[in-house]
C-alpha positions as CSV (number, residue, x, y, z in Angstrom):
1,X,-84.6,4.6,46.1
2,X,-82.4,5.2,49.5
3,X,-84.0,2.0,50.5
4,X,-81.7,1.1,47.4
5,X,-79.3,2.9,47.9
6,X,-78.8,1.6,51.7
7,X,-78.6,-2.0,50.0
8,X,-75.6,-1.3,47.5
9,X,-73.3,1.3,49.1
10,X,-70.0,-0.6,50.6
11,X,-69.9,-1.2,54.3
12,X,-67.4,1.4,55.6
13,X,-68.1,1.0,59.0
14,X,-68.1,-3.1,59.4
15,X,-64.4,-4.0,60.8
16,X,-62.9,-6.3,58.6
17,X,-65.8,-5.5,55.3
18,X,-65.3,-1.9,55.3
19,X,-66.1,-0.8,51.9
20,X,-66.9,-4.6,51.0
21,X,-70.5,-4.5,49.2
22,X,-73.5,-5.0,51.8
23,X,-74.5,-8.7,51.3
24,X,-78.3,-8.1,50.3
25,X,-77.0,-5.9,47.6
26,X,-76.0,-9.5,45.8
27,X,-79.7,-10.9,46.1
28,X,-81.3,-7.5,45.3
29,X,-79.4,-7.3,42.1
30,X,-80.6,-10.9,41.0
31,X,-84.2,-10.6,41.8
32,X,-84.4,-7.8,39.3
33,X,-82.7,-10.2,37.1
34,X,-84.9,-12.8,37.8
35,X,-87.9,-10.2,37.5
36,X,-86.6,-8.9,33.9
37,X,-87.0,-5.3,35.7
38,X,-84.5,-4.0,33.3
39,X,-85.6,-0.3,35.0
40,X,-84.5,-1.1,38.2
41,X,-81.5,-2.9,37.1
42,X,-80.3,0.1,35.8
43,X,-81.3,2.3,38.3
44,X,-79.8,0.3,41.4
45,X,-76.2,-0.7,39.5
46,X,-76.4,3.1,38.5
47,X,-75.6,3.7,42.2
48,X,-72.1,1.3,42.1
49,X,-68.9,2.1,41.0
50,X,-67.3,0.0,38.5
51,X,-65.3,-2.1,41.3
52,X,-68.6,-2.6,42.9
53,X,-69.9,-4.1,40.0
54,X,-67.5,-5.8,39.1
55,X,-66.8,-7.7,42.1
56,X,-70.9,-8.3,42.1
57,X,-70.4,-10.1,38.4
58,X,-67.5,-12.4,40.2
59,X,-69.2,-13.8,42.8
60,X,-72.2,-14.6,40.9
61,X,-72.4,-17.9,38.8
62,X,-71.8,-17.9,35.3
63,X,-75.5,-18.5,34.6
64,X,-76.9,-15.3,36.4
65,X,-74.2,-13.7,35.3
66,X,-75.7,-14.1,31.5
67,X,-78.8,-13.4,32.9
68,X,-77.3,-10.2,34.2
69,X,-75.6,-9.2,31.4
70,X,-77.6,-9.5,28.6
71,X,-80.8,-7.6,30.8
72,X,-78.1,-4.4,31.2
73,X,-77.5,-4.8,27.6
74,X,-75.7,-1.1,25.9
75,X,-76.0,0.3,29.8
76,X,-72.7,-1.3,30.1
77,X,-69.8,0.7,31.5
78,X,-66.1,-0.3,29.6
79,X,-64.8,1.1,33.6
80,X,-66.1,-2.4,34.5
81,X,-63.7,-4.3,32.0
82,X,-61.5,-3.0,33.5
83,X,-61.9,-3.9,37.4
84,X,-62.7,-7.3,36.0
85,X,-60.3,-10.1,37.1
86,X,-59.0,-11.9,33.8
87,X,-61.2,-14.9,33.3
88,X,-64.5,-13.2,34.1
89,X,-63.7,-10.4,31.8
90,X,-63.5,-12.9,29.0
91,X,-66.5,-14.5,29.8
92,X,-68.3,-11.1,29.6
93,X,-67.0,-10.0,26.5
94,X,-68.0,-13.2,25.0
95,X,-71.6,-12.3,26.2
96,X,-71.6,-8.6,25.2
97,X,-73.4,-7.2,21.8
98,X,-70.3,-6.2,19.3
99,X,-71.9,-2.7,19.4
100,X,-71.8,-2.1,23.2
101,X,-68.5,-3.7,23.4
102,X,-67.1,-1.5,21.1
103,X,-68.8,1.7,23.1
104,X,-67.4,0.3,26.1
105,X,-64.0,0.4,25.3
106,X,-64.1,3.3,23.8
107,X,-64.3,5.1,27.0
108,X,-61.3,3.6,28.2
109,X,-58.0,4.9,29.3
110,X,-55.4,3.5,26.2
111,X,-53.3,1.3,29.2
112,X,-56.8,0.0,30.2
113,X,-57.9,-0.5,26.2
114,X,-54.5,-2.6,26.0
115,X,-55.0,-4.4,29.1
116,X,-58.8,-5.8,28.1
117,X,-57.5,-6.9,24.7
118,X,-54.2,-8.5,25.1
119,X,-55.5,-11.8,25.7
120,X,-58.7,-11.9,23.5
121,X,-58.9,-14.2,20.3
122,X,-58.0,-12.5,17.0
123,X,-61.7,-12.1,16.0
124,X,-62.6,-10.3,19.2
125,X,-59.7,-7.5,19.0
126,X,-60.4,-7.1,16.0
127,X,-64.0,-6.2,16.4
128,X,-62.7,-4.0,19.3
129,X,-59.9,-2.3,17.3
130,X,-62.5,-1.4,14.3
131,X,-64.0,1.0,16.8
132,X,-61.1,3.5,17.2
133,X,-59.9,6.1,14.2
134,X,-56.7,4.9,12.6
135,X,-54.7,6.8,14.8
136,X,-56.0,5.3,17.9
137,X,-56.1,1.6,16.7
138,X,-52.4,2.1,15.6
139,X,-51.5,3.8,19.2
140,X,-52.8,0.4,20.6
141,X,-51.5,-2.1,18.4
142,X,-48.0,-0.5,18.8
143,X,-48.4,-1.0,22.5
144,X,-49.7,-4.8,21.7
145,X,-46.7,-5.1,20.0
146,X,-44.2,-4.9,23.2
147,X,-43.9,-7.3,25.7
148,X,-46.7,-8.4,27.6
149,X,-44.9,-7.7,31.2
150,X,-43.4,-4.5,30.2
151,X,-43.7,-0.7,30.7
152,X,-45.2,-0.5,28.0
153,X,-48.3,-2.2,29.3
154,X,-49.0,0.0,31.8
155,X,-48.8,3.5,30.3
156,X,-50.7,5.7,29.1
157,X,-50.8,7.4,25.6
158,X,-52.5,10.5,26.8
159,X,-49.8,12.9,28.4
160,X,-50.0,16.2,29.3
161,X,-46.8,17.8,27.4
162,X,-45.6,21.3,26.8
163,X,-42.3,23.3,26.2
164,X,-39.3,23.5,28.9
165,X,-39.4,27.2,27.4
166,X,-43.0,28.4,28.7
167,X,-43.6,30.1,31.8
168,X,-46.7,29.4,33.9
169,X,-48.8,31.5,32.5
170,X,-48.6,30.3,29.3
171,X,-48.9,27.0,30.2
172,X,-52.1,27.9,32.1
173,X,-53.7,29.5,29.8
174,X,-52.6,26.9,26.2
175,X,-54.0,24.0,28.4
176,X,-57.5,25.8,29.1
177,X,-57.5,26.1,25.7
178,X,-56.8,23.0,24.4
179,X,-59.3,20.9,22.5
180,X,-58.5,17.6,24.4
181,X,-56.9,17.3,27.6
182,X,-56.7,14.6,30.2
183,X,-60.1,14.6,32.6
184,X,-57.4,13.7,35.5
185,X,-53.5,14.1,35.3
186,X,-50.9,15.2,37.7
187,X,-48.2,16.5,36.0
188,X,-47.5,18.4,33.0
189,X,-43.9,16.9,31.7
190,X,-41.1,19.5,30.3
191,X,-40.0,18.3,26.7
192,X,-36.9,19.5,24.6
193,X,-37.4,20.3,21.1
194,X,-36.7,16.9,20.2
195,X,-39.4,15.8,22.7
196,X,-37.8,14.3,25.3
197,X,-38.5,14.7,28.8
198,X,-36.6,16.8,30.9
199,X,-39.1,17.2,34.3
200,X,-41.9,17.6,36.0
201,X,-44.3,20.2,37.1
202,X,-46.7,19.5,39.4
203,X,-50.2,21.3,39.1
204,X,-49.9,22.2,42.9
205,X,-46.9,24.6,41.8
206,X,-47.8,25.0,38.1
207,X,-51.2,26.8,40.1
208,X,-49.7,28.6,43.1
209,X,-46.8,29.7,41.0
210,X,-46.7,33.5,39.7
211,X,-47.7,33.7,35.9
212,X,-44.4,34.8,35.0
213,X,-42.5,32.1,36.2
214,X,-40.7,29.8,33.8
215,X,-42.1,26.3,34.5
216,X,-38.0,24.5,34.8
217,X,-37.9,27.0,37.7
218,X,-40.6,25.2,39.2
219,X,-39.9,21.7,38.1
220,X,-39.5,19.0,40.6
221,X,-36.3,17.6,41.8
222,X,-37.1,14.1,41.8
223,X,-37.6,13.1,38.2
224,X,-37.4,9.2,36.6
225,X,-37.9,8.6,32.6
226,X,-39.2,5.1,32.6
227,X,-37.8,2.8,29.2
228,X,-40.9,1.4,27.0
229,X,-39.2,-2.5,27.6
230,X,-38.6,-2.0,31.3
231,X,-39.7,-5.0,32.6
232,X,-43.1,-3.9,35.1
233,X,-42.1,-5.3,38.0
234,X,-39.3,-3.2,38.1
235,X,-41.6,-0.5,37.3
236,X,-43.5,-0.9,40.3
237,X,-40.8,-0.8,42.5
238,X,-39.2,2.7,41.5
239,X,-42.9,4.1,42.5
240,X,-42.7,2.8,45.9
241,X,-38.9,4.1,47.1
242,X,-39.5,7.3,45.2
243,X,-43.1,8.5,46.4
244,X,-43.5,8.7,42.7
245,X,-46.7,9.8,41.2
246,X,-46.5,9.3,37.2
247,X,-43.7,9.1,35.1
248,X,-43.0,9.8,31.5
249,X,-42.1,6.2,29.2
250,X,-39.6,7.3,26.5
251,X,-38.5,4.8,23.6
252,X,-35.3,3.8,22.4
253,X,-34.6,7.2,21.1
254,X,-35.4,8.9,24.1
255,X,-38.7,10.4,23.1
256,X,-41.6,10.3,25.4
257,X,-44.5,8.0,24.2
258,X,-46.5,7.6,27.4
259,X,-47.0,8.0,31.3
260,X,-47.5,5.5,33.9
261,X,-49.5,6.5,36.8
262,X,-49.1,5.2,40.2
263,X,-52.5,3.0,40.8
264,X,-51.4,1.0,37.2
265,X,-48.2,0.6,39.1
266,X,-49.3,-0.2,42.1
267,X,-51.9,-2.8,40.8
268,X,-48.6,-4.6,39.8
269,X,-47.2,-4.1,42.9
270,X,-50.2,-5.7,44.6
271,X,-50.0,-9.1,42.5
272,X,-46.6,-9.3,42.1
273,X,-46.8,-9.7,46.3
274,X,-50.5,-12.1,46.2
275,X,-48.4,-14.4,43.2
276,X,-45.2,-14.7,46.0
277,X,-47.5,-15.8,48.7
278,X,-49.5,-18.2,46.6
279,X,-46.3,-19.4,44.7
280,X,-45.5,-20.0,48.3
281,X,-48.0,-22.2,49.4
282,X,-47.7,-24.3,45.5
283,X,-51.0,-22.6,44.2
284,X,-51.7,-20.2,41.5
285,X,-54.0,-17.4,41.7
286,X,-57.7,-18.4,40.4
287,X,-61.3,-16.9,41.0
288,X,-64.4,-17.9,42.7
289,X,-65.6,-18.5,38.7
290,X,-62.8,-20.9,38.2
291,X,-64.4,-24.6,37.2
292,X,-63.6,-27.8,39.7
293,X,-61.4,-28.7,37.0
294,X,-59.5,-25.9,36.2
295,X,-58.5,-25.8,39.7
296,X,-58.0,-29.6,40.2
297,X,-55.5,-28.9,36.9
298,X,-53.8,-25.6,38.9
299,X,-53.2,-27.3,42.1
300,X,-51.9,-30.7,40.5
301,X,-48.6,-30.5,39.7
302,X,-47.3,-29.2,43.2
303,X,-49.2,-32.1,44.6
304,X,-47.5,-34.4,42.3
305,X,-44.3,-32.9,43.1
306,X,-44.9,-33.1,47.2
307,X,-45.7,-36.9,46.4
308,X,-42.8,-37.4,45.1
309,X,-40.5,-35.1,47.8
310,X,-42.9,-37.8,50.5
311,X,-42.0,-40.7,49.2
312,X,-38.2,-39.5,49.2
313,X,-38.5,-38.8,53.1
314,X,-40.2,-42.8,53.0
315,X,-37.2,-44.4,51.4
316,X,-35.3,-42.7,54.7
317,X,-37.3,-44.2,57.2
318,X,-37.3,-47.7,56.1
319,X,-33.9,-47.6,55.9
320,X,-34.6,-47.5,59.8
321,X,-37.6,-49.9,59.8
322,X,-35.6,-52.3,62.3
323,X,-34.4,-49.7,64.9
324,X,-38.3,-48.4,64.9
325,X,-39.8,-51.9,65.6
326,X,-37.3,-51.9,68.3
327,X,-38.8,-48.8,70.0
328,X,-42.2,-47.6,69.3
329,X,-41.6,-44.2,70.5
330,X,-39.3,-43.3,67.7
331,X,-42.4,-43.2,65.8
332,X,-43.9,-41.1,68.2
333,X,-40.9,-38.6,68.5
334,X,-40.1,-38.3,65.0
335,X,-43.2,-35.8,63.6
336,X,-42.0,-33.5,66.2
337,X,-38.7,-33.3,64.8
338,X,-39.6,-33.1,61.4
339,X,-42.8,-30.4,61.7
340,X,-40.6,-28.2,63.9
341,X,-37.6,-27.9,61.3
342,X,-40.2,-27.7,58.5
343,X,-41.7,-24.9,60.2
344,X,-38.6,-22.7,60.6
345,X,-37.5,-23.7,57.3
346,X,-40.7,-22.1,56.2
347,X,-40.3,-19.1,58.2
348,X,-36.8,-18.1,56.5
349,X,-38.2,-18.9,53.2
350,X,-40.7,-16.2,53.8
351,X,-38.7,-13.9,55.0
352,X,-35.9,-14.3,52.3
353,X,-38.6,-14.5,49.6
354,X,-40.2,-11.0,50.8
355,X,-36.6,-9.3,51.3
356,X,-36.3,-10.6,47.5
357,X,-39.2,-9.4,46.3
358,X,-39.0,-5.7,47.6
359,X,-35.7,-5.4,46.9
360,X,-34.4,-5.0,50.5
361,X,-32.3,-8.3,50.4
362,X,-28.9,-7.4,47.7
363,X,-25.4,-8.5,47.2
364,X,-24.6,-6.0,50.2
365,X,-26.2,-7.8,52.9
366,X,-27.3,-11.1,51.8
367,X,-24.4,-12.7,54.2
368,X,-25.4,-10.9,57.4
369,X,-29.3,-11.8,56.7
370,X,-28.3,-15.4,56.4
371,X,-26.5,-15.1,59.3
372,X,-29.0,-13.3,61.1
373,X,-31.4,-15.7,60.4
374,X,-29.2,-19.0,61.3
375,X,-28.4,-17.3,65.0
376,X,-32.1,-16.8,65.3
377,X,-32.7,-20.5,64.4
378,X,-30.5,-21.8,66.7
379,X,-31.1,-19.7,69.8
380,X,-34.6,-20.8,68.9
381,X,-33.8,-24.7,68.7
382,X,-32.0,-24.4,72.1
383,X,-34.7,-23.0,73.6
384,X,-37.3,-25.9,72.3
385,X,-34.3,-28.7,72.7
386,X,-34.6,-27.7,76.2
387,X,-38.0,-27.8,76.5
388,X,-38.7,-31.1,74.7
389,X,-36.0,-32.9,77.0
390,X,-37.9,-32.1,79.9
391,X,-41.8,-32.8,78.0
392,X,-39.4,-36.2,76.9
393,X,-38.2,-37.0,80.4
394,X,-41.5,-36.6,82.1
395,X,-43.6,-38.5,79.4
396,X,-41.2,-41.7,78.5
397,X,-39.0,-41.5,81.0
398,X,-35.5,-41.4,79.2
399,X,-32.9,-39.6,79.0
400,X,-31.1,-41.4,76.0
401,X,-34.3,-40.1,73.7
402,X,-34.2,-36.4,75.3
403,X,-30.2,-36.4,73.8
404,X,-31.4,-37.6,70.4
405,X,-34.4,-35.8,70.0
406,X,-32.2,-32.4,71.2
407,X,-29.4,-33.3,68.5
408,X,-32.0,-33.9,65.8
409,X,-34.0,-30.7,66.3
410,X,-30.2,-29.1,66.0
411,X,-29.2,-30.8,63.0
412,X,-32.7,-30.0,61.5
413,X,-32.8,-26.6,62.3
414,X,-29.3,-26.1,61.1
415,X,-31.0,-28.0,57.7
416,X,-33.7,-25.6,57.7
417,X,-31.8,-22.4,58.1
418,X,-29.3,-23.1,55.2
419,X,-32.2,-24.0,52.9
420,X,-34.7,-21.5,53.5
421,X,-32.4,-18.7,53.0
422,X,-30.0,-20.5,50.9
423,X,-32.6,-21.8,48.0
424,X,-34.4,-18.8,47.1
425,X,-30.8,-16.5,47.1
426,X,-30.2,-19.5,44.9
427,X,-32.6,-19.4,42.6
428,X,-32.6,-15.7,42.3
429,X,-29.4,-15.7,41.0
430,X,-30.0,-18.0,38.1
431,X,-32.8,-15.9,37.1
432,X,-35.9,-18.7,38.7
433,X,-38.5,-17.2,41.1
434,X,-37.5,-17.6,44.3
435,X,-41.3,-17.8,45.6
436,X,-42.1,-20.6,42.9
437,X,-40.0,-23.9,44.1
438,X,-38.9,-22.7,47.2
439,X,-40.9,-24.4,49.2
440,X,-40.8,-27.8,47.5
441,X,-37.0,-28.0,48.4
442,X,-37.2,-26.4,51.8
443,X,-39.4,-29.1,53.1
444,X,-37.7,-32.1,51.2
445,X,-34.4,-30.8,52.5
446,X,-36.0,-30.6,56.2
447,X,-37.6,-33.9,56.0
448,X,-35.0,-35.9,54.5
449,X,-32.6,-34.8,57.0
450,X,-35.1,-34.7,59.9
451,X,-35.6,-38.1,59.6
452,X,-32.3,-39.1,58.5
453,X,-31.0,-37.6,61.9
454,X,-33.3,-38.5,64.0
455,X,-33.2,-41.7,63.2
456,X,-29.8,-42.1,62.8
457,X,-28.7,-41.0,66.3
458,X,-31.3,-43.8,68.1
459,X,-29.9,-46.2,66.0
460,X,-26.0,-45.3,67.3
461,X,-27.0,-44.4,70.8
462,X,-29.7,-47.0,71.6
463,X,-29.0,-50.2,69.7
């Protein structure tokens, strides 16, 4: 069994795959599957944490992933639904025996109970929902019944509440008492008497604090309600600035329904940044599971619109077809122009897009970012005007090309500047995602008029 467990227990030492699984552990896993050792199937995944397995079940192919599935049979852990990335988790609960599905999620967390249904079919939620008492299938179905990208999404139904009128003491001694309370919590809220939240107590003070203590003497100074429509992303944030730990959801009323807890926020946190980088580059996030043409159909339409954006930039230079027969080593030039103005479009965009994202970029200093950024583009393009003139001078030999080549880069880097801090302010402000066309316009914008002035200037100054 260490033999095992040396197999299956993250790397925490390897730079780079700390706490990644070791790599036999994948193999070990499948030859009990191949093997129908059911025994030791159970016995070596009993070693893994849910993440583990879950990421084990991802990288897998669909067919041992049957295999794999229906061998651990009710051994099944709902913790794994959870760690699950969307499509797999579909997948699995298609594969899964009604009656261990339903004991599965039973041991969930109500945020991570919402989260695994929201996107089933009808049939399958409902099969899920028959599990829970009335109370608890109506807890969820309320929370079904929000927006999908709201707080309500992310909290959880099980708070730890008691009255801003106890002292410690009490407080100590009705929650030791209580028939059901949360296995892991960090705060106990303050309530009115119409049940709305007032603070916080942590447990560090609610414990080191004398018995006779009244817990708002002890409550904590920062203190955020969160609203049950408040869009998540926005949830997310307020965790981050405010080193906040949980916070209490109230309805419209004002009463408190939920809590949110930081890792749930943070996990939004997390893809809200992975879907600006991918938006980025014109891809959407997919899995190692995703099908050849499920990710042909992903990656398709930003292709299509790149063609099009191309063929744009095309039209420009055959409007110069005759001044580049002239010289050849326009065509040779003109790349360089072009990838350097693209590339410092792209590095604005990124920037801007990031400041966006985290809040950081507002109507306070949007102006002096741009203009940050446009100084730093054109000490930058005087820099590598100077440098291609000389690479220019030594290679063809003229100084006519060094002076267009320098304008161009000028031009374009001027170009680039505007647009990749001008577009995404843009399209923030009329409520698109800045990360989600950006690009596109950046490089048409830097192309076009790469081209355009590049060309244009040889055809003034050389012919």
């Amino acid at each position: 069994m260490q033999g095992d467990r040396d197999i299956i227990q993250p790397d925490q030492a390897s730079e780079g795959n700390a706490y990644n699984l070791d790599r036999r552990a994948t193999s070990e896993v499948l030859r009990h599957v191949e093997g129908q050792d059911r025994a030791q199937l159970i016995s070596i995944l009993g070693l893994l944490h849910a993440a583990d397995i879950a990421d084990l079940l991802e990288q897998i192919s669909a067919y041992d992933r049957k295999r794999l599935i229906l061998l651990y049979d009710r051994e099944f852990d709902g913790e794994i639904l959870s760690e699950l990335e969307e499509g797999v988790r579909e997948d699995i609960i298609a594969l899964l025996k009604p009656e261990v599905l339903t004991a599965a999620v039973r041991k969930l967390r109500s945020d991570d109970v919402v989260d695994t249904i929201e996107d089933l079919e009808q049939l399958q939620k409902d099969v899920i929902l028959d599990a829970f008492d009335k109370t608890e299938r109506a807890a969820v179905k309320r929370s079904l019944s929000f927006p999908e990208f709201s707080a309500s999404r992310l909290m959880q139904r099980e708070v730890v509440i008691v009255p801003e009128t106890w002292s410690v003491g009490e407080a100590i001694d009705r929650l030791r008492a209580a028939d059901k309370l949360r296995d892991q919590f960090y705060h106990v809220t303050l309530v009115d008497g119409r049940m709305n939240p007032i603070a916080n107590v942590s447990l560090g003070r609610l414990m080191s604090s004398a018995r006779e203590m009244f817990l708002k003497d002890i409550k904590e100074d920062i203190f955020w309600t969160i609203p049950v429509l408040q869009g998540e992303a926005d949830v997310a944030y307020a965790f981050n600035p405010y080193h906040l730990i949980s916070s209490p959801v109230v309805d419209e009323s004002g009463r408190i329904i939920g809590v949110i807890m930081i890792d749930d926020a943070m996990v939004v946190l997390n893809d809200e940044h992975e879907e600006d980088i991918l938006r980025l580059a014109g891809v959407v996030e997919n899995s190692p599971s995703d099908s050849v043409l499920e990710t042909t159909l992903q990656r398709f339409p930003c292709l299509a619109v790149n063609l099009i954006t191309a063929i744009l930039a095309s039209v420009v230079i055959t409007q110069f077809a005759a001044t580049i027969e002239k010289l050849i080593a326009l065509a040779v030039l003109m790349p360089i122009v072009v990838s350097m103005g693209g590339n410092a479009g792209t590095q604005n965009l990124t920037v801007v897009v990031h400041s966006l994202s985290t809040k950081d970029l507002t109507d306070a200093n949007v102006y002096r970012v741009n203009w940050r950024e446009g100084l730093v583009g054109l000490v930058n393009v005087g820099i590598f005007a100077v440098l291609m003139g000389i690479v220019g001078l030594l290679w063809l030999g003229s100084l006519d090309l060094d002076y267009i080549i320098g304008t161009a880069m000028i031009v374009n880097f001027v170009v680039a500047g505007l647009a990749g801090t001008g577009v995404p302010v843009l399209m923030d402000r009329i409520g698109i995602d800045p990360a989600l066309a950006s690009g596109t316009f950046v490089t048409t914008a830097t192309d076009i008029f790469g081209f355009f002035a590049f060309l244009g200037f040889a055809a003034i100054v050389l012919f």
